[in-house]
MIPA-295852 format. One record per residue: residue in three letters; x, y, z of N, C-alpha, C in turn. Coordinates in steps of 0.1 Angstrom, whole numbers, padded with zeros to 4 digits, always signed. Layout:
// MIPA-295852
ALAXYZXYZXYZ;...
END
This chain:
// MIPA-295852
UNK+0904+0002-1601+0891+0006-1597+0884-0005-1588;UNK+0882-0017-1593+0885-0030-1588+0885-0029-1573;UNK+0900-0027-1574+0910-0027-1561+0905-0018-1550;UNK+0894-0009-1552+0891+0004-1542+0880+0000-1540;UNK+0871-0009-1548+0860-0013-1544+0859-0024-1533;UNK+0872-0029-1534+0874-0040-1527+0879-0036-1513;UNK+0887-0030-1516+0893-0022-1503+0881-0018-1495;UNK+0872-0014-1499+0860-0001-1492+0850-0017-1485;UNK+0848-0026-1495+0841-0036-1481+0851-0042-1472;UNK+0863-0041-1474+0872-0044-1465+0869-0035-1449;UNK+0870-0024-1454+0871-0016-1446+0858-0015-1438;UNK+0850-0014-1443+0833-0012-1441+0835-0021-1431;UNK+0839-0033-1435+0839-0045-1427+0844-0048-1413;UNK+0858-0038-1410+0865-0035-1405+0863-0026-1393;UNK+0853-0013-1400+0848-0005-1393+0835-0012-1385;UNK+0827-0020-1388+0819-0026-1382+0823-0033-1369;UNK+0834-0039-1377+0838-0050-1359+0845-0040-1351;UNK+0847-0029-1351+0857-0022-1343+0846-0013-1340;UNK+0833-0010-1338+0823-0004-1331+0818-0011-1328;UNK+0816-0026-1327+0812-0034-1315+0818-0040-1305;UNK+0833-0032-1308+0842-0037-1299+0844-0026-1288;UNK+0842-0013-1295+0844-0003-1286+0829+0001-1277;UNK+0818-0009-1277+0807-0002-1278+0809-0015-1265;UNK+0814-0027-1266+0813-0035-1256+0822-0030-1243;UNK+0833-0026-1251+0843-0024-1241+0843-0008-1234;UNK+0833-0004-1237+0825+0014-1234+0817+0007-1221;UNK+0810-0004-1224+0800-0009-1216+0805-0016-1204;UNK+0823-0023-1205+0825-0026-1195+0831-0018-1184;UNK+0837-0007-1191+0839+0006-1187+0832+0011-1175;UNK+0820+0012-1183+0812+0015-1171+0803+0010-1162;UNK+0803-0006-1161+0808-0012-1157+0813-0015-1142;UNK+0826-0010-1145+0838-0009-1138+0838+0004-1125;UNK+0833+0014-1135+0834+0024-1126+0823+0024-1121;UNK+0810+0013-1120+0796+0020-1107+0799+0006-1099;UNK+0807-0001-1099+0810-0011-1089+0818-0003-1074;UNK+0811-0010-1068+0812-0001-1053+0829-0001-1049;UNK+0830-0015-1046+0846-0014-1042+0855-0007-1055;UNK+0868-0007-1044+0876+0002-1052+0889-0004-1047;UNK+0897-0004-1058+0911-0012-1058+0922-0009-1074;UNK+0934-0012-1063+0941-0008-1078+0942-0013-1090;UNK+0940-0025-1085+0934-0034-1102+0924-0028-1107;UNK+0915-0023-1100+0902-0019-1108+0907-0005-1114;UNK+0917-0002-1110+0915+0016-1118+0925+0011-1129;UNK+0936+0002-1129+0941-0004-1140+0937-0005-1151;UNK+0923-0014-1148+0918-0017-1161+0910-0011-1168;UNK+0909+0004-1154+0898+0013-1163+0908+0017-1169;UNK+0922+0023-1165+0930+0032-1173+0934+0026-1188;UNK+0940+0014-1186+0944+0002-1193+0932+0002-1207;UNK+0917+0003-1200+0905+0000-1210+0901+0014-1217;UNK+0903+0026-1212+0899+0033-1217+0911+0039-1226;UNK+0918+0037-1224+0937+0035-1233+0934+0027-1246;UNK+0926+0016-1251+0919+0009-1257+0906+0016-1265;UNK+0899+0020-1262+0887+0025-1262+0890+0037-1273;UNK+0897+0042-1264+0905+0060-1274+0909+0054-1287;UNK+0917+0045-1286+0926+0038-1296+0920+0033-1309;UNK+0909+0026-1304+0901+0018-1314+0887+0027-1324;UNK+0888+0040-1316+0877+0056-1318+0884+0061-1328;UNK+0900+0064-1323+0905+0069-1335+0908+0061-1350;UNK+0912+0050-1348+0908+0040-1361+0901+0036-1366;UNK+0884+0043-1361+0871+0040-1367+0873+0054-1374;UNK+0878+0062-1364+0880+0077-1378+0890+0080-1390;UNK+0901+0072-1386+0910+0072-1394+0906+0059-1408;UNK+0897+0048-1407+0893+0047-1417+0876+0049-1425;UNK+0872+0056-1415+0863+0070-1426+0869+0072-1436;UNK+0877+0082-1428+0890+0090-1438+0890+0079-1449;UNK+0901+0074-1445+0903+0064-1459+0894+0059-1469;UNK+0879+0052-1466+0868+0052-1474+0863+0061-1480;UNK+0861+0079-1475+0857+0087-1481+0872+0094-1492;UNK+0883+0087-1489+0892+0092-1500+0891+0082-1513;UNK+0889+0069-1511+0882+0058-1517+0872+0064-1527;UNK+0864+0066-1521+0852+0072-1529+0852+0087-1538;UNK+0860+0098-1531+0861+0103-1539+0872+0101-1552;UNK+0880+0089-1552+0887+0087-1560+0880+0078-1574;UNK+0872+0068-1567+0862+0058-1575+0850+0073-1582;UNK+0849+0084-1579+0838+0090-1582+0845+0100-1595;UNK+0859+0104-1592+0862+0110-1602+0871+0104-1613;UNK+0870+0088-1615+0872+0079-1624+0863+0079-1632;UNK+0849+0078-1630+0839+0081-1636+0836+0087-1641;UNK+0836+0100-1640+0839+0116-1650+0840+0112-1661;
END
């Protein structure tokens, strides 16, 4: 029980830094794309950043998931 309580500020914790990461790197995104010139580096790092971005969205959902399985587990120990 312990162990899930612990796990969940882990995670909490986890999910925090990885929506300021994606919220910075959303920002440089765009960024990127209202800058006038245009070059192949520049679409790189949009492709490259938004390849990132996707990546880091799904692992802020994939540990929801995990916390709300946490919790429903911590909830029906209690019973």
């Amino acid at each position: 029980m312990k162990y899930l309580e612990e796990s969940n500020k882990n995670l909490i914790s986890l999910r925090t830094s990885l929506i300021a990461v994606v919220t910075l790197l959303s920002g440089g995104l765009v960024g990127l794309s209202l800058a006038d010139n245009f070059s192949l580096a520049k679409l790189l790092w949009i492709i490259l950043g938004a390849y990132f971005d996707f990546l880091f969205i799904y692992n802020i959902i994939k540990i929801n998931e995990i916390i709300d399985n946490n919790i429903g587990v911590i909830k029906n120990e209690y019973k």
